[in-house]
C-alpha positions as CSV (number, residue, x, y, z in Angstrom):
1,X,174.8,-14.9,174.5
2,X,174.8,-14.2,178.2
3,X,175.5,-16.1,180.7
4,X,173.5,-16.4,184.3
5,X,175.3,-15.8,187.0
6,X,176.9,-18.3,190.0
7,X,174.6,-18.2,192.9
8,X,177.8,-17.2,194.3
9,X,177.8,-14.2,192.7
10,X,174.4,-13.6,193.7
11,X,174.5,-10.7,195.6
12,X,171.4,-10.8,199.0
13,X,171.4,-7.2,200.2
14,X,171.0,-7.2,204.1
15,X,168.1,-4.9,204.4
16,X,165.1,-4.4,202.9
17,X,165.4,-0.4,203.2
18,X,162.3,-0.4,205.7
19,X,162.1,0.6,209.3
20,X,162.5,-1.6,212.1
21,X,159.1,-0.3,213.9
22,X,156.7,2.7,213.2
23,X,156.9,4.2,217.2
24,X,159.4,3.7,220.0
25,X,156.8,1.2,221.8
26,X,157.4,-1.5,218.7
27,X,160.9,-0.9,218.4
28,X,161.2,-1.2,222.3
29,X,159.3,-4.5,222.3
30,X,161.0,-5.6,219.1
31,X,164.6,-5.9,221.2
32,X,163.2,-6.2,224.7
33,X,161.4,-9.7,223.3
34,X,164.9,-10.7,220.9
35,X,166.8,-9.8,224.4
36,X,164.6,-11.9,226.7
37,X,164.9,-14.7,224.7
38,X,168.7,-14.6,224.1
39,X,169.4,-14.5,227.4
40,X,167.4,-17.7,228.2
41,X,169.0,-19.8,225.6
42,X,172.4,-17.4,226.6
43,X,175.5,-20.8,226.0
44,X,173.0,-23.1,224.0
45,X,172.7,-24.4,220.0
46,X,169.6,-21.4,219.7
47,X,169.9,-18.7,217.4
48,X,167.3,-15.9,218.2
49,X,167.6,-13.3,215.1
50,X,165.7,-10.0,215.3
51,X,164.6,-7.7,212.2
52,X,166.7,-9.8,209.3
53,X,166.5,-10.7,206.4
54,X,165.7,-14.4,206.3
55,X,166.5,-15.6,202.4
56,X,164.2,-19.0,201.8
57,X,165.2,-19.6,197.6
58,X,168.8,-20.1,197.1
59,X,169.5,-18.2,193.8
60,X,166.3,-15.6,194.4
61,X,167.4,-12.7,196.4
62,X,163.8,-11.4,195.9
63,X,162.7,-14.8,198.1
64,X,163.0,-13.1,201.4
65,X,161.1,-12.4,204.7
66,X,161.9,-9.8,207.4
67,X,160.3,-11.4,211.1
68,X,160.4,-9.2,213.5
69,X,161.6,-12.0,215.8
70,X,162.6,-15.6,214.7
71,X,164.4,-18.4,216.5
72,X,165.7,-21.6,215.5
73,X,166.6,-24.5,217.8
74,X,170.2,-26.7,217.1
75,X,171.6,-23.8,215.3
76,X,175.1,-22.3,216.5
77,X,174.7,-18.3,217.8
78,X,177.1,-15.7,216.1
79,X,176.4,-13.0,214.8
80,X,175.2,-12.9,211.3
81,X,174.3,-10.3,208.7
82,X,171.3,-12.6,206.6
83,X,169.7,-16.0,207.7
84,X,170.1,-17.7,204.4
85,X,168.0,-21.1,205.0
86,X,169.6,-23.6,202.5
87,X,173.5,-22.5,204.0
88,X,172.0,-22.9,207.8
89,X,170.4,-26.2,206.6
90,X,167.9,-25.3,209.1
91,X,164.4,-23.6,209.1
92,X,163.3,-21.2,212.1
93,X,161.3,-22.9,214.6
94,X,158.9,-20.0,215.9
95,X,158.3,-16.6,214.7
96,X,156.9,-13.5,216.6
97,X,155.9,-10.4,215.1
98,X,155.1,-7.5,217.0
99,X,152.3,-6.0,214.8
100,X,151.6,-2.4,213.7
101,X,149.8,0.1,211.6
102,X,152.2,-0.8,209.1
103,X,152.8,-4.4,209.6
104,X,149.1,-5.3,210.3
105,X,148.3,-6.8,207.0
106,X,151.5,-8.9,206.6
107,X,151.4,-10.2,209.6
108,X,147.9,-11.7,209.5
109,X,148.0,-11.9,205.3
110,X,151.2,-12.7,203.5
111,X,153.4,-13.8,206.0
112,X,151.6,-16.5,207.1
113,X,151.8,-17.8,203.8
114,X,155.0,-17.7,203.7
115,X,155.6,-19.3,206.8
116,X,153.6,-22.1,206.3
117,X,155.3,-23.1,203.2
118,X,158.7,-23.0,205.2
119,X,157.0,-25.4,207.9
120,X,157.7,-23.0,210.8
121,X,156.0,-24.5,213.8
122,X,154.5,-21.7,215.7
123,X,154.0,-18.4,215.3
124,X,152.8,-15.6,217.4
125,X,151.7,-11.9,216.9
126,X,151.7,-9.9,219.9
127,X,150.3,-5.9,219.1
128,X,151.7,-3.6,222.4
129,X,149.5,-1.0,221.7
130,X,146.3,-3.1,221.6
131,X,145.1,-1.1,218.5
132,X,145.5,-3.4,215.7
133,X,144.9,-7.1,217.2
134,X,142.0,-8.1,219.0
135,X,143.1,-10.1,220.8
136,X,146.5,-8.0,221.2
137,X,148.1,-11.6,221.6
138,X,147.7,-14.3,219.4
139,X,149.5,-17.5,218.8
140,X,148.7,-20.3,215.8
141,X,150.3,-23.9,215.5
142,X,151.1,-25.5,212.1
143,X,149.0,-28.5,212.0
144,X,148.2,-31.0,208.6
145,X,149.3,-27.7,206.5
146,X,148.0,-25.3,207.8
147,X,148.1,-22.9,211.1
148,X,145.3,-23.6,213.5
149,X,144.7,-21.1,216.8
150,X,146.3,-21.9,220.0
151,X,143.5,-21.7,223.1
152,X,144.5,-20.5,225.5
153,X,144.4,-21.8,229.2
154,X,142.0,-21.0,231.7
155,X,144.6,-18.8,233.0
156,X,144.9,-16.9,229.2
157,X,148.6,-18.5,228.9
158,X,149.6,-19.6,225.6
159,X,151.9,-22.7,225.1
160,X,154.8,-22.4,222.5
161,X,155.2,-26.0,222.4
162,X,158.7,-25.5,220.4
163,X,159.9,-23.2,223.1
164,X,158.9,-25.0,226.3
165,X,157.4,-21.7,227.3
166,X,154.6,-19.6,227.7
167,X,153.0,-16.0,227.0
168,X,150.2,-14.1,228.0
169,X,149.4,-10.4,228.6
170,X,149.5,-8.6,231.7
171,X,147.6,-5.4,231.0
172,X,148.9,-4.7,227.9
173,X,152.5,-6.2,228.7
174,X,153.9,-9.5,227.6
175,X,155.2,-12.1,229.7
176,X,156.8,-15.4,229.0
177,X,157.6,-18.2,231.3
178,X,159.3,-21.3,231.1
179,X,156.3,-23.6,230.9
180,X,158.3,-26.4,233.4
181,X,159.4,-24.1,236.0
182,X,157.0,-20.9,236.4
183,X,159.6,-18.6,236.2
184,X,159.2,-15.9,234.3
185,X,161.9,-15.2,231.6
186,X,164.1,-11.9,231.9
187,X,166.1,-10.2,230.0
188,X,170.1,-10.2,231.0
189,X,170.1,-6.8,232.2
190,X,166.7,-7.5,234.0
191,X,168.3,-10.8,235.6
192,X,171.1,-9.7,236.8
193,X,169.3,-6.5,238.6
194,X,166.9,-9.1,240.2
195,X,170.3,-11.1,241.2
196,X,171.5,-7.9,243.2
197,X,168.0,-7.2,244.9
198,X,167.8,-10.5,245.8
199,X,171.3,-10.6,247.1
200,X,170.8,-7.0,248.5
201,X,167.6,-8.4,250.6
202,X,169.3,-11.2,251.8
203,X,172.4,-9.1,253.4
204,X,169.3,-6.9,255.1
205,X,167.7,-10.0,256.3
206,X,171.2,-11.5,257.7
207,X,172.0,-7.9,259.4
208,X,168.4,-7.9,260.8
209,X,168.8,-11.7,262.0
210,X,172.0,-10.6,263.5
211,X,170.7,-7.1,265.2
212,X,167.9,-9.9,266.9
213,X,170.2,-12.0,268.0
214,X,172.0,-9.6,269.4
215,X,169.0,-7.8,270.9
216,X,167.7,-11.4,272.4
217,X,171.5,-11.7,273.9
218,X,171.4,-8.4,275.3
219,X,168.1,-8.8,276.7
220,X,169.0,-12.1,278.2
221,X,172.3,-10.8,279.8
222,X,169.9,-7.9,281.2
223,X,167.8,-10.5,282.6
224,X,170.8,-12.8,284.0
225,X,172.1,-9.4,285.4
226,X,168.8,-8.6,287.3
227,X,168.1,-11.8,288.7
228,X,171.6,-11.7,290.1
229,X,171.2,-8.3,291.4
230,X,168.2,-9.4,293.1
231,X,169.3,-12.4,294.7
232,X,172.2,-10.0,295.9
233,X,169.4,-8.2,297.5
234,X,167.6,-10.7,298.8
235,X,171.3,-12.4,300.2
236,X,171.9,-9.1,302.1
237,X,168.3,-8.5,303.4
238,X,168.6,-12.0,304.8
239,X,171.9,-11.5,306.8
240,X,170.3,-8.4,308.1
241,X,167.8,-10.4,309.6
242,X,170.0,-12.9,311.2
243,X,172.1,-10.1,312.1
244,X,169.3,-8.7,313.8
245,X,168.1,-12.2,315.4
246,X,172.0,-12.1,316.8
247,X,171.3,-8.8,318.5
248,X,168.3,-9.5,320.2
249,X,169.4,-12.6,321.6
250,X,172.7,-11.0,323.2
């Protein structure tokens, strides 16, 4: 008689064999998105996971979903091969999918499903191409069961309640924002190039300041410098005078 095996010996493969994205724009936005939010929650107890396997049934290695992009608040950030949800002891919060030819009907069919069985709290599907969504950015909200639409503002902002952050399309791009401050969120690399402009145009503006300065105290020291010569002038033109006055009277 056989014998079932240990979950430990249980073997959960760590890819599903598929492609991360069908063209370079989904794969772009797939890592641009996983490395704008790791760099806002960048020394914090948030794990943001891209493309991986995310096991939901201990003992099932066939119970498995793929997001393209998942993130889970009060969860410690090393790197991990699977997201294996009864070791973590923690569920992801919000999931975004960036949607494709290929991904189209998961992401507004079956996964879904899944999702809402886990109780993940938001979820998001944002299509960079604008060929598959209409609207290319949508966001839903688990509510009594089930995932109701989040409306947009009168602005066309979406709230990710779970985040603390926003998103909404700029042409076809997508932009978050921390939904407190207003400031758009960047990735490290984007950051820190916006921390040497900004530092870069504020050495121009102290050089400028100081050329004015200079330029005023220059100007001034001309001005000082003229007024002296002419009351030199006008000094010497009057002793001329009284020199003259001194003549005529001898």
């Amino acid at each position: 008689m056989s014998v079932a095996p240990s979950t430990n010996e249980i073997e959960y493969p760590e890819s599903d064999g598929k492609p991360v994205g069908e063209t370079d724009v989904h794969i772009d936005w797939i890592f641009r998105i996983r490395d704008i939010l790791r760099n806002r929650y960048r020394g914090q107890r948030v794990y943001v996971g891209s493309d991986m396997l995310v096991y939901y049934e201990e003992g099932n290695p066939r119970r498995f979903v793929v997001p393209d992009e998942f993130i889970v608040l009060d969860c410690e950030q090393y790197d991990r091969r699977t997201f294996k949800i009864w070791e973590e002891g923690r569920t992801p919060n919000v999931i975004i999918e960036v949607t494709s030819k290929r991904t189209k009907t998961k992401d507004q069919q079956t996964k879904p499903e899944i999702y809402r069985q886990l109780g993940i709290g938001e979820y998001f599907l944002y299509d960079p191409t604008a060929e598959y969504l209409n609207p290319a950015l949508r966001g839903y909200r688990l509510q009594n069961g089930g995932y109701v639409p989040i409306e947009p503002s009168v602005d066309s902002w979406l709230a990710c309640e779970q985040l603390g952050i926003e998103l909404r399309l700029d042409a076809r791009q997508l932009v978050m924002r921390d939904a407190a401050t207003k400031q758009v969120l960047l990735t490290r690399a984007d950051a820190e190039q916006a921390a040497r402009e900004a530092a870069e145009a504020k050495q121009d503006a102290e050089q400028l300041a100081r050329q004015a300065a200079l330029a005023t105290s220059r100007t001034e020291q001309a001005a000082r410098q003229a007024a002296e010569a002419k009351v030199a002038e006008l000094q010497a033109e009057v002793q001329r005078l009284r020199k003259e006055l001194e003549n005529r009277k001898t």
